[in-house]
LODO-757845 format. One record per atom (N, C-alpha, C): residue number from 1; residue in one letter; atom name; x, y, z. Coordinates in nm, 2 decimals. Example, Ala and Ser with C-alpha at 12.3 -4.5 7.8 and 13.67 -1.06 7.14 Angstrom:
pos|code|site|c1|c2|c3
1|a|N|1.32|-0.57|0.78 .
1|a|CA|1.23|-0.45|0.78 .
1|a|C|1.32|-0.33|0.78 .
2|s|N|1.28|-0.22|0.71 .
2|s|CA|1.37|-0.11|0.71 .
2|s|C|1.29|0.00|0.79 .
***
This chain:
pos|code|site|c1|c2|c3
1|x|N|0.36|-0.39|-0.74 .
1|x|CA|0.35|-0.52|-0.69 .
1|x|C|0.34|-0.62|-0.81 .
2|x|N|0.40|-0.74|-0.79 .
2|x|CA|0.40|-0.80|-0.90 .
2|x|C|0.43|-0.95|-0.82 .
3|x|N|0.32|-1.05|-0.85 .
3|x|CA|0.34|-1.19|-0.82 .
3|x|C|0.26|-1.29|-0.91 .
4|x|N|0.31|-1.46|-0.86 .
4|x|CA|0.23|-1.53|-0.95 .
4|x|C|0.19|-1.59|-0.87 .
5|x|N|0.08|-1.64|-0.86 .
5|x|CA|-0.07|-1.75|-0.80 .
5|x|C|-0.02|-1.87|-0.85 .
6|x|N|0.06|-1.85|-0.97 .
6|x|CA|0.08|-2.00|-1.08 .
6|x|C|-0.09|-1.94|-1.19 .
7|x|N|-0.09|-2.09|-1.23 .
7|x|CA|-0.21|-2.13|-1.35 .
7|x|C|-0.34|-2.07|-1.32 .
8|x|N|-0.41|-1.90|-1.36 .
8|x|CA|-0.53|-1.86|-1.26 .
8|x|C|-0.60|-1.88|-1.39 .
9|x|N|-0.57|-1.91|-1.50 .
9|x|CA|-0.66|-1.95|-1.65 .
9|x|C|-0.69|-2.08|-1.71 .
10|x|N|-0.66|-2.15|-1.64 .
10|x|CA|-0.65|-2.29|-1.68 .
10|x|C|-0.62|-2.35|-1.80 .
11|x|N|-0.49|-2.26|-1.84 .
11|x|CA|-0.44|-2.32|-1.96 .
11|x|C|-0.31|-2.38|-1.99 .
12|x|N|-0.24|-2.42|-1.83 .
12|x|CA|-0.14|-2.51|-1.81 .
12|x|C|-0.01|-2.40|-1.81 .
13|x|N|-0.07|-2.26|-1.80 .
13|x|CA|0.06|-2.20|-1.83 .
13|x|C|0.07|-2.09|-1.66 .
14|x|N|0.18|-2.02|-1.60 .
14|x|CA|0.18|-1.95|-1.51 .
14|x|C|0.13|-1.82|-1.53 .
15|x|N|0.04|-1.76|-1.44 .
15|x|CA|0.01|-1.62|-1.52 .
15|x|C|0.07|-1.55|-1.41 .
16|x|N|0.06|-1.39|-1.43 .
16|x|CA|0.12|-1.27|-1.35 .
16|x|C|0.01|-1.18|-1.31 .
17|x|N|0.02|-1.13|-1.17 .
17|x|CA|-0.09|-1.01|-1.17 .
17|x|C|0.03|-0.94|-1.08 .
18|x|N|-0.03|-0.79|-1.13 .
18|x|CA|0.00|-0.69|-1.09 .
18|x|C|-0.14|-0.58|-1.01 .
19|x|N|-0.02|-0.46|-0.94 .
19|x|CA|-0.08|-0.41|-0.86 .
19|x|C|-0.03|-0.27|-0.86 .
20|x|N|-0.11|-0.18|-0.97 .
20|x|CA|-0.03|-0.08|-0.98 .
20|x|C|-0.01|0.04|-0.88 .
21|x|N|0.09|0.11|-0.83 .
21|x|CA|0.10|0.19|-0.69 .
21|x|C|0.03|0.31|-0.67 .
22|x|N|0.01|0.35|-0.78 .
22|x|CA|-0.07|0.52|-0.83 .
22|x|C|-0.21|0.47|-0.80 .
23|x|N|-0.28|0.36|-0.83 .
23|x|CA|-0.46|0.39|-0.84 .
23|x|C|-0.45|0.21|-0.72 .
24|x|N|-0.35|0.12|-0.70 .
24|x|CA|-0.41|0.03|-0.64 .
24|x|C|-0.50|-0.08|-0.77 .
25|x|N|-0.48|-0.07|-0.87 .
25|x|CA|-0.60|-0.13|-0.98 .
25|x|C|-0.48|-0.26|-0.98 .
26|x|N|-0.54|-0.36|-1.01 .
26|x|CA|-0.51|-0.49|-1.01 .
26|x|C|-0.51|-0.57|-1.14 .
27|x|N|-0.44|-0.61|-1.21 .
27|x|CA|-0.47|-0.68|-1.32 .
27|x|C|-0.38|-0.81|-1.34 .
28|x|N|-0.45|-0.86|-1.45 .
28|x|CA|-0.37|-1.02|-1.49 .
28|x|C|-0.31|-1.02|-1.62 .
29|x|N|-0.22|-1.10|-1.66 .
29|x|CA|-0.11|-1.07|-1.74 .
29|x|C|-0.12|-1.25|-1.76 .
30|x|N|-0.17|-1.26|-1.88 .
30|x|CA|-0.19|-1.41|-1.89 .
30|x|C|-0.04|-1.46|-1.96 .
31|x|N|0.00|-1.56|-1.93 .
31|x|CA|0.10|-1.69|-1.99 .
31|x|C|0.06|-1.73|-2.10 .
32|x|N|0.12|-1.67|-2.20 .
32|x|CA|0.15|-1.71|-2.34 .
32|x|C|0.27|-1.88|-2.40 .
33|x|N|0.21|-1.91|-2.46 .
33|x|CA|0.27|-2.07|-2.53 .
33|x|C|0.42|-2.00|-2.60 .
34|x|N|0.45|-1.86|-2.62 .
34|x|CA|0.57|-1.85|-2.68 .
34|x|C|0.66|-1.75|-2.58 .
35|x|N|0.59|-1.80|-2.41 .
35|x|CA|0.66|-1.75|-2.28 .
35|x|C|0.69|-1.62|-2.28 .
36|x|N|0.58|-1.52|-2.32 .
36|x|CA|0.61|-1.38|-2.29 .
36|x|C|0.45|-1.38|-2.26 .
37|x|N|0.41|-1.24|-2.23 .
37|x|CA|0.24|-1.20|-2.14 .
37|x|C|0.14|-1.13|-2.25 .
38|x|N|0.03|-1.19|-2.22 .
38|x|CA|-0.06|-1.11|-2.29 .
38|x|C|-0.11|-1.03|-2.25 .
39|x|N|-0.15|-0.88|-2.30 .
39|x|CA|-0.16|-0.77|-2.30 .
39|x|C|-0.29|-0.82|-2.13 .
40|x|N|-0.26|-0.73|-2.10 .
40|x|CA|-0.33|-0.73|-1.93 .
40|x|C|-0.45|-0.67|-1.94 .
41|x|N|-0.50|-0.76|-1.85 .
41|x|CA|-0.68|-0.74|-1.81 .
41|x|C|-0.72|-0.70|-1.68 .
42|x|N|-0.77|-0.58|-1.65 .
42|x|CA|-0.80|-0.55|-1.55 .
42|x|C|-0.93|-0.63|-1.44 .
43|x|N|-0.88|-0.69|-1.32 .
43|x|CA|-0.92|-0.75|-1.25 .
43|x|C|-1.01|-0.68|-1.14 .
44|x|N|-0.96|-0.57|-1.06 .
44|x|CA|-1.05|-0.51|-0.94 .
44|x|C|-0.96|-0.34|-0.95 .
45|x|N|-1.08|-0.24|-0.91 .
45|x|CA|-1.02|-0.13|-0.89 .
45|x|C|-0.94|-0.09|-0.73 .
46|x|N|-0.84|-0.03|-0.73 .
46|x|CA|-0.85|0.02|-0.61 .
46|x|C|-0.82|-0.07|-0.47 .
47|x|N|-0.70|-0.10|-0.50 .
47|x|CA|-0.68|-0.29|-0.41 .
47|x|C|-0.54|-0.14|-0.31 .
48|x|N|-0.55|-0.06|-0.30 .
48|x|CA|-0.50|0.04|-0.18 .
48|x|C|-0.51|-0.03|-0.06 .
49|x|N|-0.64|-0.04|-0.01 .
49|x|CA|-0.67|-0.08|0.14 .
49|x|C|-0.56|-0.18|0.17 .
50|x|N|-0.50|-0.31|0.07 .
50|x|CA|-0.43|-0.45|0.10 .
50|x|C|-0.27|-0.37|0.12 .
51|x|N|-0.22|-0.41|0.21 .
51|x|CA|-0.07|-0.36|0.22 .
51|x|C|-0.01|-0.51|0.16 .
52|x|N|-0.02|-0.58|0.16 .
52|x|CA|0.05|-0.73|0.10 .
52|x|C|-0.05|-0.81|0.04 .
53|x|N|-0.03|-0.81|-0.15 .
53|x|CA|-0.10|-0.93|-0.24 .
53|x|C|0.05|-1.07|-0.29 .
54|x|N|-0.05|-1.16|-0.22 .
54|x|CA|0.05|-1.27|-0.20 .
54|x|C|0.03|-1.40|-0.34 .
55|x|N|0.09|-1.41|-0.44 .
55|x|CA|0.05|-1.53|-0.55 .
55|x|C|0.08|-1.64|-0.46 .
56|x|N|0.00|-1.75|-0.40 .
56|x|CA|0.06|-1.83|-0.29 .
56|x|C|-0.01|-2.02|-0.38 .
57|x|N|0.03|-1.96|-0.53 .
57|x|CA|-0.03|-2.13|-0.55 .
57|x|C|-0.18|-2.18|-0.53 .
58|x|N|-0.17|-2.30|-0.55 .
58|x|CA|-0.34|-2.38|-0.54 .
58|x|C|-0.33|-2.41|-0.40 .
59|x|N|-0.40|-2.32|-0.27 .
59|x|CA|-0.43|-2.32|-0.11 .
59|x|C|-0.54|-2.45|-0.10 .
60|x|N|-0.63|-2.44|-0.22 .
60|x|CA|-0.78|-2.55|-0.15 .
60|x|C|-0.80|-2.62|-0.24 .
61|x|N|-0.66|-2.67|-0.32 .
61|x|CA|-0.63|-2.82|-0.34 .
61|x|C|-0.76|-2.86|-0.49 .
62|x|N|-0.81|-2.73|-0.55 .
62|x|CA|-0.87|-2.71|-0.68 .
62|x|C|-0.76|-2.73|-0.79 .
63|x|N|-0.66|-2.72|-0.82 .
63|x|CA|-0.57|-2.71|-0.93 .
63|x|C|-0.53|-2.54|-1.02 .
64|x|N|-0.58|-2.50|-0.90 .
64|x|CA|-0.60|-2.36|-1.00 .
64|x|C|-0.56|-2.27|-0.89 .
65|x|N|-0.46|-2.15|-0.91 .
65|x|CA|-0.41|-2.09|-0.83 .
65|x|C|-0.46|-2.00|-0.75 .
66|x|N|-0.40|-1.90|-0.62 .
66|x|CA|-0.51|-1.84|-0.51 .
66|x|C|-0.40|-1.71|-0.50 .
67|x|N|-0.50|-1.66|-0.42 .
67|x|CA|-0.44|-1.51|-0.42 .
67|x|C|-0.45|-1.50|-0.25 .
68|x|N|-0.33|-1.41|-0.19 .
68|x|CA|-0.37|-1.39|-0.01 .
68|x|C|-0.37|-1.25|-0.04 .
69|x|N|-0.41|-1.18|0.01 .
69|x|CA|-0.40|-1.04|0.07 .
69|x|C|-0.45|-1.02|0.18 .
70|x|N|-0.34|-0.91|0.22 .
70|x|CA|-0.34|-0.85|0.36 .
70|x|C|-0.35|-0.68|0.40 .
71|x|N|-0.47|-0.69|0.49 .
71|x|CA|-0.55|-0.53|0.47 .
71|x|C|-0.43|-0.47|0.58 .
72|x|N|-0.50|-0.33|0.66 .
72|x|CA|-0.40|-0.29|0.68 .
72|x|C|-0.42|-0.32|0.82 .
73|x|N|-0.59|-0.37|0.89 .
73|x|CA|-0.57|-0.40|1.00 .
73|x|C|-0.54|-0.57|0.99 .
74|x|N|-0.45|-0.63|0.94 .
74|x|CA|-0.37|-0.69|0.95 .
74|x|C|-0.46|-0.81|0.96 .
75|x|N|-0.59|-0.82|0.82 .
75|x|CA|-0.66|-0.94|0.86 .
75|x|C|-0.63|-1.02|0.70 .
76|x|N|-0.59|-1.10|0.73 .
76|x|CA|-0.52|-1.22|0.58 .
76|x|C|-0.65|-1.27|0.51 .
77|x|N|-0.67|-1.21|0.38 .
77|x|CA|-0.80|-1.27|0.32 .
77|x|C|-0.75|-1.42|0.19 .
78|x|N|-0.83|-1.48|0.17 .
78|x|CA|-0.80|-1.55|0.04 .
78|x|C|-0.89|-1.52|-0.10 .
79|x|N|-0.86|-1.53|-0.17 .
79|x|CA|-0.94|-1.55|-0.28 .
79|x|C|-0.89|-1.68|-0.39 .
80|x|N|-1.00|-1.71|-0.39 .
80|x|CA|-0.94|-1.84|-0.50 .
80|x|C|-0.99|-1.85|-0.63 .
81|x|N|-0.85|-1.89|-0.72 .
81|x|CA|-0.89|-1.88|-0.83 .
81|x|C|-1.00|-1.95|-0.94 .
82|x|N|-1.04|-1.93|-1.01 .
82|x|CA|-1.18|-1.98|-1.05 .
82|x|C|-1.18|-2.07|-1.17 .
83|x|N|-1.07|-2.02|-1.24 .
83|x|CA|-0.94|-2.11|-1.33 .
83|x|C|-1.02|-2.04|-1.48 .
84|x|N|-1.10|-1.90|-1.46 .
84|x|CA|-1.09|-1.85|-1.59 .
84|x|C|-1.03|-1.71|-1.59 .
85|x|N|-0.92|-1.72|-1.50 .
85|x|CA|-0.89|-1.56|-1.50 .
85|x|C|-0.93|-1.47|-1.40 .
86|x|N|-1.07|-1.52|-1.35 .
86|x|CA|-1.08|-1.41|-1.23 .
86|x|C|-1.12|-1.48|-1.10 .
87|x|N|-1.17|-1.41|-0.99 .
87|x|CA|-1.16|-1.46|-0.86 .
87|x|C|-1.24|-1.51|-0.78 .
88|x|N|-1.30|-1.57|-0.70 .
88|x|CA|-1.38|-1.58|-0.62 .
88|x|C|-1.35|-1.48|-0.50 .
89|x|N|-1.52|-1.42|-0.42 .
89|x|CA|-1.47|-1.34|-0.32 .
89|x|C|-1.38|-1.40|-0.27 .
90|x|N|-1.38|-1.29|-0.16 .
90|x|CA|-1.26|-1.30|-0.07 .
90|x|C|-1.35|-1.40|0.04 .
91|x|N|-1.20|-1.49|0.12 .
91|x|CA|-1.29|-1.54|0.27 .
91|x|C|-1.15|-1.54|0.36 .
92|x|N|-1.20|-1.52|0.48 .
92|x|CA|-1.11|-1.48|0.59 .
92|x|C|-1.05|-1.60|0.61 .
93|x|N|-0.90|-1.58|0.63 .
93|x|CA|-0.78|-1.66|0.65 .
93|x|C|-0.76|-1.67|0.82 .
94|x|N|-0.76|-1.52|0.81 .
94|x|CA|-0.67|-1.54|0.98 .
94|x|C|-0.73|-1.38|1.02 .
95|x|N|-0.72|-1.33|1.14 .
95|x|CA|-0.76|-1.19|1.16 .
95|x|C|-0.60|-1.16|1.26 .
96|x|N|-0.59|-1.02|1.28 .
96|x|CA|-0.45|-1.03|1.34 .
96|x|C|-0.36|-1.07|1.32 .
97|x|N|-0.30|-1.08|1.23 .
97|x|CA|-0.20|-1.20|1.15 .
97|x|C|-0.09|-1.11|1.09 .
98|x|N|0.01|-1.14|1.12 .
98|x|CA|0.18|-1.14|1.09 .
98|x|C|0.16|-0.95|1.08 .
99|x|N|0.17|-0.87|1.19 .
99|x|CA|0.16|-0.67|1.17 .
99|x|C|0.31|-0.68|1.15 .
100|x|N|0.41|-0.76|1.23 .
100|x|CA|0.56|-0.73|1.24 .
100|x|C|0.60|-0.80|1.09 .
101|x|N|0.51|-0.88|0.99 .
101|x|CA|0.58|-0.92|0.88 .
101|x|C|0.64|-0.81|0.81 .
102|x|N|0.73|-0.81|0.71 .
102|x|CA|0.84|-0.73|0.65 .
102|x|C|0.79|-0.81|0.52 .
103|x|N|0.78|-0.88|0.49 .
103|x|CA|0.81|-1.02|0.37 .
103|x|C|0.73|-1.15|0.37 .
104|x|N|0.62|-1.15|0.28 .
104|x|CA|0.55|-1.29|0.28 .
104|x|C|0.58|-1.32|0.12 .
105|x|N|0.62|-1.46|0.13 .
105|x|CA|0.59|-1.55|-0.01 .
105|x|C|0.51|-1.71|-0.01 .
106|x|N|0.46|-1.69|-0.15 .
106|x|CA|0.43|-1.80|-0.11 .
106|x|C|0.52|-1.91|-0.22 .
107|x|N|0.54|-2.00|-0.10 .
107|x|CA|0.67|-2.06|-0.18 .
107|x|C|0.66|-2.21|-0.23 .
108|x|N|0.53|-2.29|-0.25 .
108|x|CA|0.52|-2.40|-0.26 .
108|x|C|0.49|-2.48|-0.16 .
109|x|N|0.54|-2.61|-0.20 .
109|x|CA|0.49|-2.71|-0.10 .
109|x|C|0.64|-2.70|-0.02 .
110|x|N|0.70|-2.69|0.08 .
110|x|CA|0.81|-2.71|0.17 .
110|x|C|0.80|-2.83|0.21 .
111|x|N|0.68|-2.88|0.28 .
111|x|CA|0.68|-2.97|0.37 .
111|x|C|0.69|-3.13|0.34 .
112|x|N|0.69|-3.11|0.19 .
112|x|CA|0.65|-3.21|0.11 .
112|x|C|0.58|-3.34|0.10 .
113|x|N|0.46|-3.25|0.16 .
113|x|CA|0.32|-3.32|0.19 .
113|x|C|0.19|-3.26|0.09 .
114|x|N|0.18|-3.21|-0.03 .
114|x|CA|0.09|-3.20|-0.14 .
114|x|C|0.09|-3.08|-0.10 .
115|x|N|0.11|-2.96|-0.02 .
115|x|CA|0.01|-2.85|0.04 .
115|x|C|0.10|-2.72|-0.01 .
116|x|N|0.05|-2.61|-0.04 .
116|x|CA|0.12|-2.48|-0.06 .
116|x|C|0.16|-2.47|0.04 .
117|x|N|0.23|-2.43|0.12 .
117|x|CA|0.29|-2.31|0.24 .
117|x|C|0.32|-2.21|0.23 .
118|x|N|0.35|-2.12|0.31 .
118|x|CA|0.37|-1.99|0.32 .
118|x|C|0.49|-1.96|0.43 .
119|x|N|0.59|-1.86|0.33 .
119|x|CA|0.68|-1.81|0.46 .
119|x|C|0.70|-1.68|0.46 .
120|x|N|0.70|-1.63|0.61 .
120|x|CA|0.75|-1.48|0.59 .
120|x|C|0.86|-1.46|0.70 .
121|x|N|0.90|-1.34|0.70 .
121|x|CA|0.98|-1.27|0.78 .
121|x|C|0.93|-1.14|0.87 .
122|x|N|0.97|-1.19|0.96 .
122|x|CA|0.97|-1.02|1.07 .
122|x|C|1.03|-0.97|1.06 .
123|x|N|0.98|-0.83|1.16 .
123|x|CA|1.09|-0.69|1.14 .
123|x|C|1.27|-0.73|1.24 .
124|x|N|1.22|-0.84|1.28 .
124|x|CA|1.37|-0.87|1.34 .
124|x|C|1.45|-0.94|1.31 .
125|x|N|1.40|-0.97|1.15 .
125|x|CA|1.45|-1.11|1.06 .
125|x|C|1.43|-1.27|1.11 .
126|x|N|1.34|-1.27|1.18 .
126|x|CA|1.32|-1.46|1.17 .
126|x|C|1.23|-1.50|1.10 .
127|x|N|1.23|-1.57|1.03 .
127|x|CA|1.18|-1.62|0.91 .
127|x|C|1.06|-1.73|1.01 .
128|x|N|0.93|-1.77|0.95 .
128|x|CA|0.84|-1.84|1.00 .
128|x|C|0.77|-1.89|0.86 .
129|x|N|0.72|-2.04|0.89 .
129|x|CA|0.65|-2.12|0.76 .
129|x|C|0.53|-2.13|0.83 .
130|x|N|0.42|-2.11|0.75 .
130|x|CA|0.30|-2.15|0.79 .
130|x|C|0.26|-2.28|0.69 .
131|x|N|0.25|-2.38|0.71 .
131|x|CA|0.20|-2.52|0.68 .
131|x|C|0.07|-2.50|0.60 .
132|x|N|0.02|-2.54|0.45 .
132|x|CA|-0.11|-2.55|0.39 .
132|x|C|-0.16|-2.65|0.48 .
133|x|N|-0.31|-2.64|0.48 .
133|x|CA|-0.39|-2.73|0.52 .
133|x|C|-0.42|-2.80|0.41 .
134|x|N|-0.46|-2.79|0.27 .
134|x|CA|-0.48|-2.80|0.14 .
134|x|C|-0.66|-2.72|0.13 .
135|x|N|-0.66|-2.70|0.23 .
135|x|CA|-0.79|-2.65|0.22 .
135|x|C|-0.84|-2.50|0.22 .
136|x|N|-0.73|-2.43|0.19 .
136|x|CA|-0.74|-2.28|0.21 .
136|x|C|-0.70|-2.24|0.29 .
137|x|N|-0.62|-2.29|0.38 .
137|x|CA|-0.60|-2.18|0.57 .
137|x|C|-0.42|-2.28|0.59 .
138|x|N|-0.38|-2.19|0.68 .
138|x|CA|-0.27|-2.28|0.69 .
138|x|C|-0.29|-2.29|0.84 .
139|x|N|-0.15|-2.42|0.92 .
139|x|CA|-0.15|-2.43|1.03 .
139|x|C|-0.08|-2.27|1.12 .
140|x|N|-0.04|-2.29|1.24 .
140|x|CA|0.04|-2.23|1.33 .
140|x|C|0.19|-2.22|1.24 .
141|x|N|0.22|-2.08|1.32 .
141|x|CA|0.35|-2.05|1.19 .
141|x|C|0.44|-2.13|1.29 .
142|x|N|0.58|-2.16|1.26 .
142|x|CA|0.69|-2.25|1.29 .
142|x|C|0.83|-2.17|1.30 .
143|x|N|0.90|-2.11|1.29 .
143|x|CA|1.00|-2.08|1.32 .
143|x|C|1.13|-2.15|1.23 .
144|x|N|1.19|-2.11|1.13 .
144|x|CA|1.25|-2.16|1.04 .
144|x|C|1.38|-2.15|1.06 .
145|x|N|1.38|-2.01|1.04 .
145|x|CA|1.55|-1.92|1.03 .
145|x|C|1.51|-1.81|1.12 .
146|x|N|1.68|-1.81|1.16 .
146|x|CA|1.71|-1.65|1.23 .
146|x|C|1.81|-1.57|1.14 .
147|x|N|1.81|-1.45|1.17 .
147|x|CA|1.92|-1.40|1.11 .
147|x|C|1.89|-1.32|0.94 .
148|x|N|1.82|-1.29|0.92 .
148|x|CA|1.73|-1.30|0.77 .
148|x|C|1.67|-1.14|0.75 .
149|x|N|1.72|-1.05|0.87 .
149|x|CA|1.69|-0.92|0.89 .
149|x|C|1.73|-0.81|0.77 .
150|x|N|1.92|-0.87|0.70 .
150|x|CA|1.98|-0.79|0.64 .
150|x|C|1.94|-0.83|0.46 .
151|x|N|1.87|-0.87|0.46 .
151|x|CA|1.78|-0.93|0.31 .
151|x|C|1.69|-0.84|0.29 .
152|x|N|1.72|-0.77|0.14 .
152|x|CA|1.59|-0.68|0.12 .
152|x|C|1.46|-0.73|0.14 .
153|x|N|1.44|-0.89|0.05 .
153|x|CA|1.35|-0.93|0.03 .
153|x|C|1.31|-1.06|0.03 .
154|x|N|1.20|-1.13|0.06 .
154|x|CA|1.28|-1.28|0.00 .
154|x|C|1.15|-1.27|-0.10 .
155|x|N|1.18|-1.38|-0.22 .
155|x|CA|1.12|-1.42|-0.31 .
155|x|C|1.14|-1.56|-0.37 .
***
């Protein structure tokens, strides 16, 4: 697994975390000024339990990027970034949330109203946006696209 939150160091640059598949260990991969990664720092052990770690941008409107993940009973956590590299706990997003997703990203502001959003896909390919509140949580998902089934992935 590999995504970006955006800026989780607060040094104006995008950073990378990963999620390796063998142990589930989690780490960050900071944004370098000559656009390649610095050697990676391990973040949390054992991130198994999350079936989906989402880099979904600044959710609660701090400047500093957030993390979603999704356990397996299918409850959406946030964590937000602290803007020195590591995380604040986790706080519950949503409980029962998206079991038929295939595909979550987080893809910016869409709505172009200041707020991150979030889109995913189902197992039947319709694509759904969930709206930032700017405050960490997003609205009711919306219904975007159909047809989106034969896509490996979106990103």
């Amino acid at each position: 697994m590999l995504t970006s939150p955006g800026d989780v160091t607060g040094d104006g640059r995008p950073d990378l975390i990963s999620r390796a598949a063998s142990t589930g260990t989690v780490y960050l991969h900071k944004g370098t000024a000559d656009g390649k990664l610095a050697a990676r720092v391990k973040l949390y052990d054992n991130w198994k339990g999350y079936k989906k770690v989402i880099g979904a941008g600044d959710l609660n409107g701090d400047g500093i990027g957030d993390l979603l993940a999704q356990d397996k009973a299918n409850t959406l956590y946030r964590y937000d970034g602290r803007g020195d590299g590591t995380f604040a706990a986790r706080a519950k997003v949503f409980a029962d949330w998206g079991a038929s997703y295939n595909a979550v990203v987080g893809v910016g502001d869409l709505t172009d109203d200041g707020r991150a959003d979030l889109v995913s896909r189902d197992s039947g390919g319709n694509v759904y946006r969930n709206s930032g509140d700017g405050k960490g949580s997003f609205g009711a998902r919306t219904k975007i696209a159909t047809g989106w089934g034969g896509y490996k992935s979106l990103s």
